[in-house]
C-alpha positions as CSV (number, residue, x, y, z in Angstrom):
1,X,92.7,-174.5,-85.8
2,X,90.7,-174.0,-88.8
3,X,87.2,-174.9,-89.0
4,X,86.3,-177.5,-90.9
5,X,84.0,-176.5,-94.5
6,X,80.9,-178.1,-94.3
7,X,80.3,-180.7,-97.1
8,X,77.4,-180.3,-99.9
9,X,75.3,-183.5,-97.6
10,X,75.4,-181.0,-94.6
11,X,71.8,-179.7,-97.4
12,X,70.6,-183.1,-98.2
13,X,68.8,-184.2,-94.3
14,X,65.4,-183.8,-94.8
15,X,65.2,-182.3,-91.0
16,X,67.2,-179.0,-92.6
17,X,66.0,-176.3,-94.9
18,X,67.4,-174.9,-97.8
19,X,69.4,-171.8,-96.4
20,X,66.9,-168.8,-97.4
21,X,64.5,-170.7,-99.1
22,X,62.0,-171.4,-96.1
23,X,60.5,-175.3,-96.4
24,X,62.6,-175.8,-99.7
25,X,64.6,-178.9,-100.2
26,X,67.7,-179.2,-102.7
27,X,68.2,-182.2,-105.1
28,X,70.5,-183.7,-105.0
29,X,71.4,-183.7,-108.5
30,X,70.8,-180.5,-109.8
31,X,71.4,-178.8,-106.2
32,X,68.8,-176.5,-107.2
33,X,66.1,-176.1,-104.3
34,X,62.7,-176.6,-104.8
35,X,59.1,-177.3,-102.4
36,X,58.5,-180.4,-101.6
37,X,55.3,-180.8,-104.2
38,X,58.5,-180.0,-107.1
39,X,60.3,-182.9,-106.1
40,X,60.3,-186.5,-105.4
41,X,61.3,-187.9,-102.1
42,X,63.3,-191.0,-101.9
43,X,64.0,-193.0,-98.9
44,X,65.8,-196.4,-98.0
45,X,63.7,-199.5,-98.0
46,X,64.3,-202.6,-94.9
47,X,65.5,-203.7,-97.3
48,X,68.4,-201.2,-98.1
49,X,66.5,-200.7,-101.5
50,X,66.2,-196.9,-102.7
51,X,61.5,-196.2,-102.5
52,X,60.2,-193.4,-104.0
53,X,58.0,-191.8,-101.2
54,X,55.4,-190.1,-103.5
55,X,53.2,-189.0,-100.4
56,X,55.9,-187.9,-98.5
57,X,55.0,-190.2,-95.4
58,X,57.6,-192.4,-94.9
59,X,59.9,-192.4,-92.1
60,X,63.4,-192.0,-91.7
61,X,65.9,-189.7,-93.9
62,X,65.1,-189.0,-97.1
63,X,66.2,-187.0,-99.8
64,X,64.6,-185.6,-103.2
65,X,65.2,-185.4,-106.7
66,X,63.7,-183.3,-109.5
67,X,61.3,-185.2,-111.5
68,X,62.8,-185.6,-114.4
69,X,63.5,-190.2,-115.5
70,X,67.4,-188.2,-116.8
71,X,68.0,-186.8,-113.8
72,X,67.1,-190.1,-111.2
73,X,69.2,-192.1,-114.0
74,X,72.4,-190.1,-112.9
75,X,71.6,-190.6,-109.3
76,X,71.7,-193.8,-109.9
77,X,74.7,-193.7,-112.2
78,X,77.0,-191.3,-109.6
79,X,75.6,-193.7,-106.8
80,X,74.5,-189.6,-105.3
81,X,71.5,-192.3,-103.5
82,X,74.0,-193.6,-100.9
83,X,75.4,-190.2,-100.8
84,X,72.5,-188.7,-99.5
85,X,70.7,-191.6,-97.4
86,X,74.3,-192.0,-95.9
87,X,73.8,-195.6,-96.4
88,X,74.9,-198.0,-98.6
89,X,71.6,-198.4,-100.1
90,X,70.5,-200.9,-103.7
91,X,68.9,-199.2,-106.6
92,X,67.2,-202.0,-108.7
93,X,66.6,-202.6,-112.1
94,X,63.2,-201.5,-112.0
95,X,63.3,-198.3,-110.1
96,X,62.7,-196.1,-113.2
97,X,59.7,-197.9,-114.4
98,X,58.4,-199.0,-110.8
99,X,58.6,-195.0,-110.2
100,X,56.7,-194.4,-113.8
101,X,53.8,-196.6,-112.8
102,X,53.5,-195.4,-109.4
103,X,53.0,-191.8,-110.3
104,X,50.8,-193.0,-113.0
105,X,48.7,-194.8,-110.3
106,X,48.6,-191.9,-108.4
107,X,47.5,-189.4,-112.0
108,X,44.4,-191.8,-112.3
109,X,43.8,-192.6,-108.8
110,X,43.2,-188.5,-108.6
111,X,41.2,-188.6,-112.2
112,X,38.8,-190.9,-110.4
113,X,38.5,-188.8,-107.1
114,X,37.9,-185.4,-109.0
115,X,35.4,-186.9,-111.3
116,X,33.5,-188.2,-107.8
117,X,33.9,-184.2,-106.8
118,X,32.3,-183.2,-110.3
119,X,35.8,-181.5,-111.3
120,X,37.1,-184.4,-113.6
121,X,34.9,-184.8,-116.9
122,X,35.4,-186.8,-120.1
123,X,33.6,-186.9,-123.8
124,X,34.3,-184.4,-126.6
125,X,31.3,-182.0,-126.5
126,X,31.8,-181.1,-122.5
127,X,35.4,-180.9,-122.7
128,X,34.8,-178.7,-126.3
129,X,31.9,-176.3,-124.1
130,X,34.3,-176.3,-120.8
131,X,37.7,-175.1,-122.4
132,X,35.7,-172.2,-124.3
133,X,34.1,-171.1,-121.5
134,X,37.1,-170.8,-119.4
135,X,36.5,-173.4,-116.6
136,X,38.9,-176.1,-117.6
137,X,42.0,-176.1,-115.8
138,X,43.7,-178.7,-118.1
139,X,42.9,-180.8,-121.2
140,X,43.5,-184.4,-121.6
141,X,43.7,-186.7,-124.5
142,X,44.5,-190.5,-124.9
143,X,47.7,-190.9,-126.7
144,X,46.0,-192.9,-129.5
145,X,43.0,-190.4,-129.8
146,X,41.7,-189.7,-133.2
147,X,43.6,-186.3,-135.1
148,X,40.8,-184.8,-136.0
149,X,39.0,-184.9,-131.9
150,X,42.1,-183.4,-130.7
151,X,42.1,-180.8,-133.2
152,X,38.6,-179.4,-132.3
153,X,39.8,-179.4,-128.6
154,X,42.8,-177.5,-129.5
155,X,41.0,-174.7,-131.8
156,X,38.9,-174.5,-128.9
157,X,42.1,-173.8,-126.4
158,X,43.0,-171.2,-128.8
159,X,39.7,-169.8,-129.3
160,X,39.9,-169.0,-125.3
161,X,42.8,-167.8,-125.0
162,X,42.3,-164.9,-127.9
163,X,39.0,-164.3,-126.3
164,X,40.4,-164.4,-122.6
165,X,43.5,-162.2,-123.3
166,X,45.2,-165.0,-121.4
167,X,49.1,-165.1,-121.4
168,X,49.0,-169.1,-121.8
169,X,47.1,-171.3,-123.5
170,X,45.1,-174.2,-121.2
171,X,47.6,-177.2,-120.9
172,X,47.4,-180.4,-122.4
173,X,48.4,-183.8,-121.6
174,X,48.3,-187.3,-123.4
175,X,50.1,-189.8,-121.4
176,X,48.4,-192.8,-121.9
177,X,46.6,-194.7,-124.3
178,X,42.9,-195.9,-124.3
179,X,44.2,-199.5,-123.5
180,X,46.5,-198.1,-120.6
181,X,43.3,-195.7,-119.1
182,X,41.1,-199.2,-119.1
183,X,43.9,-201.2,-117.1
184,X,44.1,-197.9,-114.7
185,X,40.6,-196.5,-114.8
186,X,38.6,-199.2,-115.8
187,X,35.3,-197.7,-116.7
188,X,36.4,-194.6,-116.0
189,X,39.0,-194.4,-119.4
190,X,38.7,-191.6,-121.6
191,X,39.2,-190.6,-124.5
192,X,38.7,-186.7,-124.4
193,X,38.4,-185.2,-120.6
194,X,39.7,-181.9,-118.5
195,X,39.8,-181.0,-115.2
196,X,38.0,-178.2,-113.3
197,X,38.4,-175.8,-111.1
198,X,38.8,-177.4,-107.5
199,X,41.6,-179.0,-105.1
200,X,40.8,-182.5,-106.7
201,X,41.2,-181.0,-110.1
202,X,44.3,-178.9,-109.5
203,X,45.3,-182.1,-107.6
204,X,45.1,-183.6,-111.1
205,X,47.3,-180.7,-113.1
206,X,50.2,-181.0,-110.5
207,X,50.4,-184.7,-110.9
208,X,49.7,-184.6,-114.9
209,X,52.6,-181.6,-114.6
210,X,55.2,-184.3,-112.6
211,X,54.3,-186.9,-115.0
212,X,54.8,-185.6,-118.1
213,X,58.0,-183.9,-116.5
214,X,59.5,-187.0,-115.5
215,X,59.1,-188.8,-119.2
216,X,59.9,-185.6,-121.4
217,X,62.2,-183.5,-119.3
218,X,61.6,-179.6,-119.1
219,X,60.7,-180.0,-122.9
220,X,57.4,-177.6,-123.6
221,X,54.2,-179.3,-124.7
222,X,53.3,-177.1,-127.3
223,X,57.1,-178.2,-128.8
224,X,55.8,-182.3,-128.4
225,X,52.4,-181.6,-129.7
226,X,54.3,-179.7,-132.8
227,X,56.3,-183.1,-133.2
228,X,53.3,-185.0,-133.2
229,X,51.5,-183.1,-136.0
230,X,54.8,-183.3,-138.0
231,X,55.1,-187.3,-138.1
C-alpha cells in the first residue's frame, strides 16, 4: 500500500520546525521559512476571529506570515487562514489596519522605552552629532518634516559612511507624521530622532524594519526617499 504524501499543512503547526532550518517557521504564503522575529504570528480568536499575536504569547496553534499588508491581503483572499489554523476561522474588515496600528503601538511603545534607557534621542543637532560619529543605529524623521532638516541629516548619513568605509548607509525611517507621533507618543513626538546602540534601540530598528516592510513591501528606502525628492 502506498504511503500517503504528506500535504504542505503537515509545515504550518507551530509545534514543528522548518525541515533544516532549526527554529524557522514557513509562511504560509510565500512558503519561504523565516525566524520567528521575520514573521508575524497569527492565531484564532474565541471568537473564531483571525489575531495577530505580535509578542508571540498566545496560546493555541498559530501560524505566520511575512510582513508584508500584499501578502496577509492574499491570505485572506485564498482563505490560506483556515488552511493553516485548521479551523474555519473570520477575517474582518479591519484586520489590515487593526494589524497597522498595532505594530505602530508597539514601534512607539519601544521609542519611549529606549529613550528611558538613554538609546532613543530626538532634535536635529544630537541626531546631526550622533549619525557622524557613528553611534546611531537608525535615523528617524516625521513624514511631514521640513526638506531642508532632513537633508542635513542625510548629508550627515553620507558623510559617515565615506568616512567609515561602511558598505551601507545608516537607515532611515519616516512612518508617521508629527500629528500621528503626538496621539502615540504624546510628549515624547519628534520631529528628528535616532536610535542608539543597545537592546532597546535595536528593539526599535527591528520593529521600524517590520513596519515599514509591512506598508512598502521589500521596496528599498533609498528608492522611496528618491521618490519623495522627485514629487
Amino acid at each position: 500500500m502506498m504511503s500517503q504524501a504528506h500535504e504542505p499543512d503537515d509545515l504550518l503547526d507551530d509545534e514543528k520546525l522548518v525541515e533544516g532550518k532549526g527554529s524557522e517557521r514557513m509562511c504560509i504564503v510565500t512558503r519561504q521559512s523565516g525566524t520567528p522575529d521575520e514573521l508575524i504570528r497569527f492565531v484564532a480568536g474565541p471568537d473564531k476571529s483571525v489575531v495577530p499575536d505580535l509578542k508571540r504569547q498566545l496560546p493555541g496553534r498559530g501560524c505566520w506570515v511575512t510582513p508584508e499588508r500584499a501578502l496577509i491581503e492574499k491570505a485572506i483572499a485564498k482563505k490560506l487562514f483556515a488552511r493553516a489554523l485548521k479551523t474555519d476561522v473570520k477575517t474582518g474588515p479591519d484586520l489590515l489596519d487593526m494589524l497597522d496600528r498595532l505594530m505602530a503601538q508597539q514601534l512607539t511603545g519601544m521609542m519611549n522605552m529606549a529613550r528611558k534607557a538613554g538609546q532613543f534621542i530626538s532634535g536635529a543637532t544630537k541626531v546631526d552629532a550622533s549619525v557622524r560619529s557613528g553611534h546611531a543605529l537608525a535615523v528617524f524623521h516625521a513624514t511631514d518634516a521640513a526638506p531642508d532638516g532632513v537633508r542635513k541629516i542625510n548629508q550627515a548619513r553620507k558623510a559617515w559612511t565615506l568616512g567609515s568605509g561602511a558598505e551601507t548607509e545608516i537607515p532611515s525611517f519616516r512612518l508617521f507624521s508629527e500629528q500621528e507621533m503626538d496621539e502615540l507618543m504624546g510628549q515624547n513626538a519628534f520631529i528628528h530622532a535616532c536610535a542608539l546602540a543597545g537592546q532597546a534601540g535595536e528593539g526599535v530598528v527591528k520593529r521600524a524594519k517590520m513596519l515599514e516592510r509591512y506598508r512598502n513591501g521589500d521596496k528599498p528606502q533609498a528608492d522611496l526617499d528618491a521618490a519623495r525628492t522627485i514629487q
